[in-house]
C-alpha positions in Angstrom: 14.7 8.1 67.0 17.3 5.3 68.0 17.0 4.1 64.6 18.1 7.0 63.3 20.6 7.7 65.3 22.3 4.0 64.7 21.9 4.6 60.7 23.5 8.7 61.0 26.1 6.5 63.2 26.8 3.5 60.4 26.7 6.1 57.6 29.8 8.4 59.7 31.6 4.7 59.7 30.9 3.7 56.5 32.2 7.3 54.9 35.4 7.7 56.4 38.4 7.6 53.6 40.1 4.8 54.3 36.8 2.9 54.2 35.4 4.2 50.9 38.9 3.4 49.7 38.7 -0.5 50.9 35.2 -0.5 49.6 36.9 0.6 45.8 39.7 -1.8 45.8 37.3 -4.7 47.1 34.7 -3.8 44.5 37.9 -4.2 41.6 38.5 -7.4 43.2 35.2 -8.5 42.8 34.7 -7.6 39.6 37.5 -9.8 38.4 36.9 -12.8 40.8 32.8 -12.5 39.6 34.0 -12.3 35.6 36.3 -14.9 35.5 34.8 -18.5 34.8 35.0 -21.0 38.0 36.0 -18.4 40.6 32.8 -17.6 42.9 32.0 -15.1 45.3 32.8 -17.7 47.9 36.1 -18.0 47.1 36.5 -14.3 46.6 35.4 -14.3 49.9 37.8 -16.9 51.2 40.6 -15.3 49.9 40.0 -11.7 51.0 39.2 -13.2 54.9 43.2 -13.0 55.7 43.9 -9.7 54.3 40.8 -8.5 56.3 42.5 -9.5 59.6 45.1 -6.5 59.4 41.9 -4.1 59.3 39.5 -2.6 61.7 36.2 -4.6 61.7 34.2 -1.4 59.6 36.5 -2.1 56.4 36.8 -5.7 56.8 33.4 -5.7 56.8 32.8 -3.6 53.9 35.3 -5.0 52.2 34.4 -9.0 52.4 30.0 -7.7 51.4 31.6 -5.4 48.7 33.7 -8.2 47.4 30.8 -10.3 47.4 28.0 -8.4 46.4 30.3 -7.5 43.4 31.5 -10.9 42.2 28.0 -11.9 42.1 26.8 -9.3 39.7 29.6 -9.5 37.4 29.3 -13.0 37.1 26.6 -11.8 34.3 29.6 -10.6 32.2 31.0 -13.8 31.1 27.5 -15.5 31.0 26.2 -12.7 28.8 29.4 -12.1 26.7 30.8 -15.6 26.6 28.1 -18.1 27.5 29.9 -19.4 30.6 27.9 -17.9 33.7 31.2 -16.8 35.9 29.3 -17.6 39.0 27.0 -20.4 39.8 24.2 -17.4 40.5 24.6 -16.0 36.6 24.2 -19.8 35.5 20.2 -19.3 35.5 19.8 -16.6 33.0 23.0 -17.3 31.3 21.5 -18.6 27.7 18.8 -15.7 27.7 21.8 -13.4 28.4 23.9 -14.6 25.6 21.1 -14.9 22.6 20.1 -10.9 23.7 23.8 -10.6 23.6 24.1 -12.6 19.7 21.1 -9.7 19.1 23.0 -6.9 20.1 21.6 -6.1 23.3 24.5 -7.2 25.3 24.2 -3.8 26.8 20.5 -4.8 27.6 21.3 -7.8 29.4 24.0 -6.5 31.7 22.2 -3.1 32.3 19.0 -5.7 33.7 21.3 -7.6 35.6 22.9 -4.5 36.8 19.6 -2.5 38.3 18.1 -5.8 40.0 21.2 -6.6 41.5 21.2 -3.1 42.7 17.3 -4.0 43.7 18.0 -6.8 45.4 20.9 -5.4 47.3 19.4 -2.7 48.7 15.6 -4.8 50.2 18.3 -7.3 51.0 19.8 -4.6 53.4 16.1 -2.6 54.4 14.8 -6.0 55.5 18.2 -6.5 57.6 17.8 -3.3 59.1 14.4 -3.9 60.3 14.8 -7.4 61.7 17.5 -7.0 62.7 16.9 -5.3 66.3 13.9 -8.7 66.6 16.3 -11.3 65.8 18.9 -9.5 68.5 15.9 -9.7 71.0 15.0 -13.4 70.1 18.9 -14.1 70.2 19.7 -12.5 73.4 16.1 -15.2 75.1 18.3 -17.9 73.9 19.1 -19.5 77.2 23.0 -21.2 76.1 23.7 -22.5 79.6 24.4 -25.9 81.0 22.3 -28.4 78.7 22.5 -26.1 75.7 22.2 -27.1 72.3 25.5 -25.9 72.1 26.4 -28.2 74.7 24.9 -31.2 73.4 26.5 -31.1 69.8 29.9 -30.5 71.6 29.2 -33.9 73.5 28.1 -35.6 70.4 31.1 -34.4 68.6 33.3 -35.9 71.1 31.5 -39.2 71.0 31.9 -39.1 67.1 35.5 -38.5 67.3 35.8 -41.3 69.8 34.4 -43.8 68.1 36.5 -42.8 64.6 39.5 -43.1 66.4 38.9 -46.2 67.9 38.8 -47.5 64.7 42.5 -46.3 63.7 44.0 -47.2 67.1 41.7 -49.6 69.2 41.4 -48.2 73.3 41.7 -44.7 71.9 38.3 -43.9 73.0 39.2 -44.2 76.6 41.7 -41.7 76.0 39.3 -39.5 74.5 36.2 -39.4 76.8 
């Protein structure tokens, strides 16, 4: 029953107009990130993060996986159409791609990488939503007190940056620590 109330919840959030309307223009963006040659979905990414920080969290959200999940699957365009996967993800089917493509079956080919990206998206998000609540429990045991490990790499970060800068400018690691 809480389940289902968090998912009739997320899916009120998700379908408001102004979110659907983010989701459309991020999925455009996407799509011409993901099809043109050497831009990733990282970068797509990257570059939507400071738009995103004039939104609410719920579109920024949607729009940074849209963007993503898009520029993925339309990395398959240029790799079927062109032979040039446009993201590093299209690069391992890229020459089957292209020869169905040389066949005529360039509908084929993008249709295929279409429904299993569709596939994948959507057990990507079922297994998410069902681990999710575990791996909150698990995170919330953590103990991240005095002697964390978050503690320890701070220390060891200091140290680091110490002894780097005593190495530009000798006694700057007196300074430092």
């Amino acid at each position: 029953k809480p389940l289902m109330d968090a998912v009739a919840t997320a899916f009120g959030l998700v379908f408001e107009p102004y979110v659907l309307l983010v989701i459309l223009l991020s999925a455009a963006y996407g799509l011409f990130v993901g099809a043109v040659p050497g831009l990733t979905a990282t970068m797509a990414t990257a570059l939507l993060v400071p738009v995103t920080f004039f939104m609410a969290p719920i579109p920024a959200i949607a729009a940074m996986v849209t963007a993503t999940a898009m520029a993925i699957f339309s990395g398959d365009i240029p790799a079927a159409l062109l032979r040039m996967p446009g993201t590093p993800a299209s690069a391992a089917y890229a020459d089957e791609a292209y020869l169905m493509t040389r066949k005529g079956q360039a509908e084929t080919a993008l249709g295929a990488g279409l429904v299993f990206s569709v596939l994948g998206g959507i057990f990507g998000v079922l297994v998410l939503t069902l681990a999710a609540p575990s791996l909150a429990e698990v995170a919330a045991e953590l103990d991240l007190g005095t002697g964390s490990l978050r503690d320890l790499l701070a220390d060891d970060l200091q140290a680091r940056f110490a002894d780097a800068a005593t190495l530009v400018i000798p006694g700057a690691d007196a300074a430092l620590t």
